[in-house]
C-alpha positions in Angstrom: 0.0 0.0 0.0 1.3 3.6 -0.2 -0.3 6.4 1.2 -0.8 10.4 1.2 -3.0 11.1 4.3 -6.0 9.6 4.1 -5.6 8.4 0.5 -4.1 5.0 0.2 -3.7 2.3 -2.8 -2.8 -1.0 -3.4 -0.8 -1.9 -6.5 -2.9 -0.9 -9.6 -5.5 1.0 -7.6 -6.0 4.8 -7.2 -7.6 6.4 -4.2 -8.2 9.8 -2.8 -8.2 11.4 0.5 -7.0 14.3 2.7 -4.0 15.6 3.9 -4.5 17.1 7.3 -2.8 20.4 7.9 -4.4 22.1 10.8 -7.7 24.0 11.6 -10.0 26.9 10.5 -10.4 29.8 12.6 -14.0 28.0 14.0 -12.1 25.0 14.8 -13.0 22.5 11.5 -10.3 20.3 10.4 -8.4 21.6 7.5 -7.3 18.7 4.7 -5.9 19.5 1.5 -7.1 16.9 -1.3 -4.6 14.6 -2.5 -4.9 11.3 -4.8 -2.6 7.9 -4.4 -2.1 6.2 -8.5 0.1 3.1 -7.6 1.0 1.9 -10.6 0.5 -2.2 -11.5 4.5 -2.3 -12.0 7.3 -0.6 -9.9 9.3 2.3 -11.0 9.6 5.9 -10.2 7.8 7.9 -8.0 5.8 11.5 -9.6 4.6 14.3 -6.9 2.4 16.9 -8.6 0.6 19.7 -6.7 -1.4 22.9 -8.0 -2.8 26.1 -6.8 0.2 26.9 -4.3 -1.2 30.5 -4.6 -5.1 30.3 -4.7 -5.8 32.4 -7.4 -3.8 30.0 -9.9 -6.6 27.5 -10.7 -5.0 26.3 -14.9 -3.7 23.7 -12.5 -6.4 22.7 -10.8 -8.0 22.2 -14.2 -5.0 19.9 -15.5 -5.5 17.6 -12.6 -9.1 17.6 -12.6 -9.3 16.4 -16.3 -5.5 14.4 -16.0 -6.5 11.8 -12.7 -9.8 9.8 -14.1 -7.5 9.3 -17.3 -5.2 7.8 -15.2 -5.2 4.0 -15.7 -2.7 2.3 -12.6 -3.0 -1.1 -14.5 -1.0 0.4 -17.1 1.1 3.0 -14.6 5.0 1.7 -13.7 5.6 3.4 -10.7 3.8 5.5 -8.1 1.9 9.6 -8.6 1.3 11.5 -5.5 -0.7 14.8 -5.9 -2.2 17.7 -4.1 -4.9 18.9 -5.9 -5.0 22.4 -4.0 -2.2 23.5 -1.8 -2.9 26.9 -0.7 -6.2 26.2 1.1 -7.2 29.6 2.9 -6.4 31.9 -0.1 -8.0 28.7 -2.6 -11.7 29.4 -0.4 -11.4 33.3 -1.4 -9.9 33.4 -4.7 -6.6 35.1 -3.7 -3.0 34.8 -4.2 -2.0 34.9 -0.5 -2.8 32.8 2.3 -4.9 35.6 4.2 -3.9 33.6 7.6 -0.8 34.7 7.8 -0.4 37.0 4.4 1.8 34.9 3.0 2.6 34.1 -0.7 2.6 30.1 -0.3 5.9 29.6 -2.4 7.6 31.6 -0.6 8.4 29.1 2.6 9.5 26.1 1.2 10.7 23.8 2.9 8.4 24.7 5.5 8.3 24.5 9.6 5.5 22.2 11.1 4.9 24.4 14.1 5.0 27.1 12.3 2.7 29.5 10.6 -0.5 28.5 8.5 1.6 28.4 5.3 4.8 27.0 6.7 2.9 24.2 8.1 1.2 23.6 4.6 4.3 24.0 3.2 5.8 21.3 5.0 3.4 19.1 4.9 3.6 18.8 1.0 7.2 19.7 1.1 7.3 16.0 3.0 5.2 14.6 0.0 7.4 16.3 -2.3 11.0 14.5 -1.1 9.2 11.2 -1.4 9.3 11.7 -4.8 12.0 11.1 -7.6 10.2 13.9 -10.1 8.1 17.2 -9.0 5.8 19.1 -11.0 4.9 22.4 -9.4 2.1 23.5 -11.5 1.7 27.4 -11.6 0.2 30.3 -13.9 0.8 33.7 -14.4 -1.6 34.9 -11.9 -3.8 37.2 -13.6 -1.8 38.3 -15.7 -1.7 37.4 -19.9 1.7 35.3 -20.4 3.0 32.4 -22.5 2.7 29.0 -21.4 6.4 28.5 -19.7 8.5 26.3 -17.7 10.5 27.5 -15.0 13.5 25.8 -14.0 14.5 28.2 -10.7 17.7 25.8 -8.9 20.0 27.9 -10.6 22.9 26.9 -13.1 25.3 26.0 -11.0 23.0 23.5 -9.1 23.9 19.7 -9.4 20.4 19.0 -10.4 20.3 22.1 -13.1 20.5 19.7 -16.0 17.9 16.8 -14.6 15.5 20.0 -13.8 16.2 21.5 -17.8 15.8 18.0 -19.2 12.5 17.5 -17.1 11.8 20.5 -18.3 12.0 19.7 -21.9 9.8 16.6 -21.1 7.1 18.6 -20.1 7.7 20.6 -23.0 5.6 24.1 -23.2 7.9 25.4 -25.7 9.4 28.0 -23.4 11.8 27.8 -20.4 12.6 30.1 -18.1 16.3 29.2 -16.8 16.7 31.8 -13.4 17.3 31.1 -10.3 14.1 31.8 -8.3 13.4 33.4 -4.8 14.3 31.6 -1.5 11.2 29.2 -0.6 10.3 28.4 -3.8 9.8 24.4 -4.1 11.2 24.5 -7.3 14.7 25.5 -5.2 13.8 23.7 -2.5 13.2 20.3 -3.7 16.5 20.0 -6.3 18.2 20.6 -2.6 16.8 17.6 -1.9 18.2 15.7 -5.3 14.8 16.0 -6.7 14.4 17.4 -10.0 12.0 19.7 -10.3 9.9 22.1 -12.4 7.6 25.1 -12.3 5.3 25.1 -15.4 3.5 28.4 -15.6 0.3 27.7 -17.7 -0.6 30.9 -19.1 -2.5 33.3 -17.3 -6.3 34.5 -17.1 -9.3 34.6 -15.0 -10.9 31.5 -13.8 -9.9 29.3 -16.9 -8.0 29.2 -19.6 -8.8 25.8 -21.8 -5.6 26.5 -24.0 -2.9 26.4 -21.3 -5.2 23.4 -19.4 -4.5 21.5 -22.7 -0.5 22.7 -22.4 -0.6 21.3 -18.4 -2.4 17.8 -19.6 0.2 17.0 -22.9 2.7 18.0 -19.9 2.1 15.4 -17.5 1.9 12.9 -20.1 4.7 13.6 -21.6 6.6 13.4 -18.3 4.6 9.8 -17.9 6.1 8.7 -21.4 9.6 10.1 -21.0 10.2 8.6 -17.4 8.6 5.5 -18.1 5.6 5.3 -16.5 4.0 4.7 -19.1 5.2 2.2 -22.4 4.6 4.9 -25.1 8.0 6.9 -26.2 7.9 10.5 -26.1 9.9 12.9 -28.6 11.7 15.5 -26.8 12.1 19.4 -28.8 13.7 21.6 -28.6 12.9 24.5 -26.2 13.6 27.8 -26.2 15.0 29.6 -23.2 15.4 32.8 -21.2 17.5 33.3 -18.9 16.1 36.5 -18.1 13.7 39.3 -18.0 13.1 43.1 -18.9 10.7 44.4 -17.1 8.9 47.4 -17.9 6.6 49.5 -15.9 4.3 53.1 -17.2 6.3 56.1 -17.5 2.8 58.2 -17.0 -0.8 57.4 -15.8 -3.4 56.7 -18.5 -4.4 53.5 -20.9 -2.0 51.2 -21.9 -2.1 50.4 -25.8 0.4 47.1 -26.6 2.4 46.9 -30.0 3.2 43.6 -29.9 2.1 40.1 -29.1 2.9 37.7 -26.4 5.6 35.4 -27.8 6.7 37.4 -30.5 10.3 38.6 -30.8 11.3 41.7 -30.5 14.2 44.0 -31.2 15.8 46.3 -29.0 14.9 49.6 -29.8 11.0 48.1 -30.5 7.9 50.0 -29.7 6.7 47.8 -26.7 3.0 49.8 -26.0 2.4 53.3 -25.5 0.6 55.1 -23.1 -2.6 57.8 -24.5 -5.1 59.4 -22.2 -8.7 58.7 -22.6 -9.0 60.7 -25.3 -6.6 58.7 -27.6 -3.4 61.5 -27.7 -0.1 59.7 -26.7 1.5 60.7 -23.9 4.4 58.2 -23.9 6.4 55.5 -26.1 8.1 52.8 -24.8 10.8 50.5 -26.8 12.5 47.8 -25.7 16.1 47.7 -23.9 17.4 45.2 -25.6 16.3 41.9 -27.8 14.4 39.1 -27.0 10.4 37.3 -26.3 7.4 39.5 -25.3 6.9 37.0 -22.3 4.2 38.7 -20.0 1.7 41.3 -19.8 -0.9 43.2 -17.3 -4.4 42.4 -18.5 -6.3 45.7 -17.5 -5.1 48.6 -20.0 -5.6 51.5 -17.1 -2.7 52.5 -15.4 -0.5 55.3 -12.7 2.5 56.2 -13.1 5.4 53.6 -12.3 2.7 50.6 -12.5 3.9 47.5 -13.8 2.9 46.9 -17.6 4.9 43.9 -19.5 8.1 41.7 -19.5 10.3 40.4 -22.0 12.4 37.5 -21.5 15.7 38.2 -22.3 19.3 36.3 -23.3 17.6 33.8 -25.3 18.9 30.7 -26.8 17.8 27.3 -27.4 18.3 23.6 -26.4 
């Protein structure tokens, strides 16, 4: 049998349970939901979790379409998922935990008497290192951006070239190759020996059916190229960042883009300008220097300083 809390399967069974992490404010247990697939066959071991910060919900979408396509009869090997990670900001549609204000990947590895989110962090963080692969499934917030992998242990890591090749397994096209913040689980776990990834699918509202599909051919892509699965998997090539430009409004008004997300541009490129709401320009912004139109603010209204778009920057291939 193995087992994630309550959820425990035999050989060639799934089941699905709760992870207990603590209690609301009124005293009600609080259990994150996670699934057990043991595969019919041994082999490697998958841990996959989404919305680490609640507003993120492409990845809740992946997994709610990806597990009852799941068949463990046919599965070598062992998946362990949390569906939802960030409870408390998950019940209010937020990015932060509202507990303790805290943006969830932020505190990995965790502290079990800790704080609301370092306890949830640790708790998964423990699922995590069980594991011999981790998919960290993230989206741009709110924000409009292209579907993107982030691979944040840094290039110096031991595990930098299991987390780029994983990476190209999941293949979204794009990979962001940066070192990320301190607490992230995508630093935290390749720490650990664990190759691990950050795919960030899209970003929107609610939905975004496009980027769901991007999360699903993900997964079983990683399935296929770590043989969990017997079908072979072709790896492409994927382009890379290892950077961005960000850019923020130079004056208050509405913002009007000049170029699409994923397109390259040029240094010296009109990026967007800003016009009041009468349609005269007040401002023209280019770009610094070469490279992908990666990420955008959805709402045209902005002040002064607010930020607008990104472009990924030091691009190459592999």
């Amino acid at each position: 049998m193995t087992s994630l809390g309550t959820a425990s399967a035999a050989p060639g069974e799934i089941d699905t349970g709760r992870l207990w992490v603590g209690e609301t404010r009124d005293g009600t247990d609080i259990g994150l939901p996670v699934a057990v697939v043991n595969g019919a066959e041994s082999g490697k071991t998958l841990y996959v979790q989404a919305a680490s910060d609640g507003d993120e919900l492409n990845g809740v979408g992946v997994l709610r379409r990806w597990l009852p396509q799941l068949d463990p009869e046919a599965i070598s090997g062992t998946i362990l998922v949390t569906g939802i990670v960030n409870y408390h900001a998950f019940q209010v549609a937020e990015h932060r935990n509202p507990i303790d204000d805290t943006k969830m990947n932020r505190v990995y590895p965790g502290d079990a008497e800790g704080t609301s989110s370092e306890r949830i962090a640790a708790a998964t963080f423990e699922a995590a290192t069980r594991a011999d692969l981790v998919v960290d499934l993230h989206q741009g917030s709110t924000s409009r951006m292209i579907n993107e992998v982030r691979v944040r242990c840094g290039r110096r890591h031991r595990r930098h070239q299991s987390c780029l090749e994983l990476a190209k397994a999941f293949d979204c096209g794009y990979v962001l190759d940066q070192k990320g913040p301190e607490g992230q689980l995508a630093r935290a776990a390749p720490d650990e020996g664990i190759p691990t990834i950050d795919p960030e699918l899209g970003g929107c509202v609610g939905w975004d059916e496009r980027s769901i599909e991007y999360g699903l051919r993900g997964l079983w892509n990683v399935l296929q190229y770590y043989d969990f699965l017997e079908e072979d998997v072709t790896l492409s090539t994927q382009t890379r960042a290892g950077g961005f430009d960000q850019y923020g409004a130079p004056a208050g008004g509405l913002v009007d883009l000049k170029v699409e997300l994923g397109d390259r541009v040029e240094r010296g490129e009109t990026l967007f300008e800003i016009t009041d709401v009468f349609g005269q320009v007040k401002d023209e912004i280019t770009a610094d220097s070469e490279g992908i139109f990666w990420r955008t603010r959805r709402l045209p209204q902005v002040a002064t300083g607010e930020y607008v778009c990104s472009v990924g920057t030091n691009v190459d291939s592999y």
